[in-house]
TIFI-427274 format. One line per 4 residues: number of its first residue (from 1); their letters; for each residue x, y, z of N, C-alpha, C. Coordinates in Angstrom, 3 decimals. Each point is the difference from the previous one (the first is absolute). Layout:
// residues N
NUM> a> X/Y/Z/X/Y/Z/X/Y/Z  ...
END
This chain:
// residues 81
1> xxxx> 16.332/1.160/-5.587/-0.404/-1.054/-0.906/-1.358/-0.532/0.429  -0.999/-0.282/-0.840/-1.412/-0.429/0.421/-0.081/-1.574/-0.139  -0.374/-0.683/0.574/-0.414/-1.405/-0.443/-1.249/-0.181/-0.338  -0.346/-0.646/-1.610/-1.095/-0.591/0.092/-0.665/-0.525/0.282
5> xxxx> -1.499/0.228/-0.026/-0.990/-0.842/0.722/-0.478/-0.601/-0.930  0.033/-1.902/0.543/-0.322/-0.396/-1.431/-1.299/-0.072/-0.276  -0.790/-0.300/-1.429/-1.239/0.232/-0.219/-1.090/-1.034/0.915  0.473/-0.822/0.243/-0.570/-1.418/0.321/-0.582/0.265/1.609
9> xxxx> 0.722/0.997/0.708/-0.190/0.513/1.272/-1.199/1.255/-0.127  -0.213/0.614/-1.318/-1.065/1.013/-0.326/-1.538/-1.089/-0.113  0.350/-1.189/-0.494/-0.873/-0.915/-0.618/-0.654/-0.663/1.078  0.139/-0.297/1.236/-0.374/-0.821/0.743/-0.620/1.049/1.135
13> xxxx> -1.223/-0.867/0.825/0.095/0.893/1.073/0.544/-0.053/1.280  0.655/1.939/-0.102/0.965/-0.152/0.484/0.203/1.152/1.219  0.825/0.344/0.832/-0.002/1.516/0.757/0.602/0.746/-1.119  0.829/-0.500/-0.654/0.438/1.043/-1.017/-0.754/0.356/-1.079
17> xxxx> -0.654/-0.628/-0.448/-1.580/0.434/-0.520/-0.650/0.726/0.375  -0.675/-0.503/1.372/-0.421/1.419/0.512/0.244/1.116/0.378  1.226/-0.399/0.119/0.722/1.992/0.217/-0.117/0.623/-1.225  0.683/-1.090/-1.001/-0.175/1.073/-1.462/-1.425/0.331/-0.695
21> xxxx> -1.072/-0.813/0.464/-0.996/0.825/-0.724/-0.764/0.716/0.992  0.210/0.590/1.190/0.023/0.319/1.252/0.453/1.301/-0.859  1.213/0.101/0.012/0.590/1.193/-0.526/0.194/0.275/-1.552  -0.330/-0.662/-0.932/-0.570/0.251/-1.356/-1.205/0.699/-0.148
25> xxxx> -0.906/-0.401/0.984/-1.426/0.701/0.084/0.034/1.074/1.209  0.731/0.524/0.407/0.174/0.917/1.095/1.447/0.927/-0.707  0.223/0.041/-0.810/1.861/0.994/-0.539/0.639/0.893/1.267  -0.861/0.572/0.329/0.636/1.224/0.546/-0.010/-0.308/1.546
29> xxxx> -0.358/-0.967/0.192/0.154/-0.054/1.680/1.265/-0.697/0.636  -0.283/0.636/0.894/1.213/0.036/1.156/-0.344/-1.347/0.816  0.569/-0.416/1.004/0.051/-0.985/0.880/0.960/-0.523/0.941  -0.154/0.170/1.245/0.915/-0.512/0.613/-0.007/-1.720/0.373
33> xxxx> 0.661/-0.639/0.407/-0.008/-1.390/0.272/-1.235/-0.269/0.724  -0.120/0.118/1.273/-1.167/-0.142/0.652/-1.636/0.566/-0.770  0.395/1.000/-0.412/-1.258/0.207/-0.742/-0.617/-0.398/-0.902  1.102/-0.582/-0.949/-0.471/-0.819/-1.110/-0.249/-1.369/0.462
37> xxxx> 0.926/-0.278/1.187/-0.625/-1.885/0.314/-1.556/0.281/0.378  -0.270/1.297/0.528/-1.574/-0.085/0.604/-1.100/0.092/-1.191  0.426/0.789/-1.409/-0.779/-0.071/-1.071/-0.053/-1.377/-0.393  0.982/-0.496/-0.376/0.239/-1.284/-1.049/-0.367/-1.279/1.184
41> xxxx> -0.374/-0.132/1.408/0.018/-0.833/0.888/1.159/-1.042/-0.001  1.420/0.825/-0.183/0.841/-1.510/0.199/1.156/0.413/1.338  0.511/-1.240/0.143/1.281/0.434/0.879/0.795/0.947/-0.055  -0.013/0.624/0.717/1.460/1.338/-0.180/0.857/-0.866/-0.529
45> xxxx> 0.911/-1.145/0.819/1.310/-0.509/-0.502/-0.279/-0.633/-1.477  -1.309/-0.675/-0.409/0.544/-0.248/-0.873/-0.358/0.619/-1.357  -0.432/1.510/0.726/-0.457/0.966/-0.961/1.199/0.826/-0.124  0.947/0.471/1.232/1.208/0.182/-0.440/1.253/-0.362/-1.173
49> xxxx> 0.092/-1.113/0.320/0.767/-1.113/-0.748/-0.716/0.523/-1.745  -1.296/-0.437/-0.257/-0.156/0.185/-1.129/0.016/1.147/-1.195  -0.231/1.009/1.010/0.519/1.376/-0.150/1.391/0.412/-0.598  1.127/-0.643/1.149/0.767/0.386/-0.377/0.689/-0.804/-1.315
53> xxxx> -1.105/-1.142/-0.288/0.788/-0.739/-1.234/-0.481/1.089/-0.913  -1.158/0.675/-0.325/-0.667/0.654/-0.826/1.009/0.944/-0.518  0.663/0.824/1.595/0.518/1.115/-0.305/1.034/-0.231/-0.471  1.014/-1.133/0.154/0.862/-0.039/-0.719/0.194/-0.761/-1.504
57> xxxx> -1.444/-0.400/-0.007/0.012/-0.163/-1.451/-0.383/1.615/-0.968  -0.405/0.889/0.677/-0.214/1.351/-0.630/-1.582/0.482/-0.226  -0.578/-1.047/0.836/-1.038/0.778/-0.353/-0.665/0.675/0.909  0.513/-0.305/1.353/-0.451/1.110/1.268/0.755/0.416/-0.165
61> xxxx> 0.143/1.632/0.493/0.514/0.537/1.032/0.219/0.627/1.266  0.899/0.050/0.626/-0.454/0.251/1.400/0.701/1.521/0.423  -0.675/0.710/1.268/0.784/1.162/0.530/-0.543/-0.217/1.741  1.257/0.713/0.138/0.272/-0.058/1.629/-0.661/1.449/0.377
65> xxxx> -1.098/-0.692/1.025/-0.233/1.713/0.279/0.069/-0.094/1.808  0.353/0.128/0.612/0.117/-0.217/2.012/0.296/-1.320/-0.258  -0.428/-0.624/0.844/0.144/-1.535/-0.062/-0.337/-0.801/-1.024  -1.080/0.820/-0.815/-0.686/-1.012/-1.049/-0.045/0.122/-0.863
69> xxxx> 0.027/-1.239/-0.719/0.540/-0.106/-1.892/-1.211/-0.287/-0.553  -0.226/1.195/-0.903/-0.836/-0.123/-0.768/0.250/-0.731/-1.318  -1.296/-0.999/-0.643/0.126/-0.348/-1.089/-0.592/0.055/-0.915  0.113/0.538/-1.322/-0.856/0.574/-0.813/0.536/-0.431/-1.508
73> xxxx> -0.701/-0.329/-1.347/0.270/-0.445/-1.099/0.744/0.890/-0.912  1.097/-0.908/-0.329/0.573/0.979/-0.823/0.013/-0.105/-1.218  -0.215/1.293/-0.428/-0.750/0.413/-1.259/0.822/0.081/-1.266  1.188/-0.318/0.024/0.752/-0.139/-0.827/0.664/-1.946/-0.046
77> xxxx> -1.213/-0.657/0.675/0.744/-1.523/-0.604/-0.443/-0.017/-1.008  0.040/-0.944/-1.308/-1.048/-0.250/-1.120/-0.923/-0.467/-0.517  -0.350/-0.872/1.555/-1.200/-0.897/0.308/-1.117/1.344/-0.103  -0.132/1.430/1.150/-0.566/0.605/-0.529/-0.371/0.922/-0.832
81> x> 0.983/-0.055/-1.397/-0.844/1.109/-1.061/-0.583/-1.400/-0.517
END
């Protein structure tokens, strides 16, 4: 089940803002936690946290590859067609 993200959290500035147009303007990339806090300059923890609200609202997704979870946009929410 996904939970929505409500619009009002897209509207303001926000970390979840910047992840999504972070990855609206980037589609196809990959990212692990640490790597993306070093692009976007924010906290791992509370770049974690926001992540995983994303993903379980449906619009990341993530894969386990060794230790590290990659996160990448998924192309089937309806935010992006």
């Amino acid at each position: 089940m996904t939970t929505p993200v409500p619009f009002f959290v897209l509207r303001q500035e926000s970390a979840k803002r910047r992840i999504l147009v972070y990855y609206l303007t980037h589609p196809g990339k990959e990212h692990y936690l640490r790597e993306l806090a070093v692009l976007l300059q924010m906290d791992p923890a509370n770049l974690c946290r926001d992540l995983k609200t994303l993903e379980s609202a449906g619009i990341l997704r993530s894969q386990l590859r060794g230790q590290q979870k990659y996160f990448v946009l998924d192309r089937s929410y309806p935010l992006y067609e």
